[in-house]
C-alpha angles and dihedrals in degrees: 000000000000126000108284101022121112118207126223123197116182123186130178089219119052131255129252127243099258092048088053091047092050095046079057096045099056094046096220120154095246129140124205121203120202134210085252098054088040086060090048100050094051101040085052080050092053088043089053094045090047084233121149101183123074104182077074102044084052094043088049090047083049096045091055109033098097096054081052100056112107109214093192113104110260097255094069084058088062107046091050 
């Protein structure tokens, strides 16, 4: 990681205890989602979109993923 960026790593699953020491000991910026916290972020996005069903709300963030990829290096991101 350059100078600046801030890394994210999501899992479905959790991360042990060594993974999350190391991550502070290195004092990287780095942020680690967990299956948990995953869970939480999309069910407060279907509660937001009044939405029940989340087959739909999976298949809309699908359906619009690619058109959301950014193909700039990072860096131009950050200097923005």
């Amino acid at each position: 990681m350059q100078r600046g960026w801030i890394g994210v790593f999501v899992t479905t699953s959790h991360y042990s205890d060594t993974v999350q020491k190391e991550v502070l000991a290195d004092r990287y910026p780095v942020i680690l989602i967990n299956g948990k916290k995953l869970a939480e972020i999309i069910s407060s996005y279907m509660h937001e979109r009044g939405e029940k069903n989340i087959d739909k709300i999976l298949k809309e963030i699908d359906a619009t993923y690619e058109g959301m990829i950014s193909r700039q290096r990072p860096e131009a991101l950050l200097y923005k």
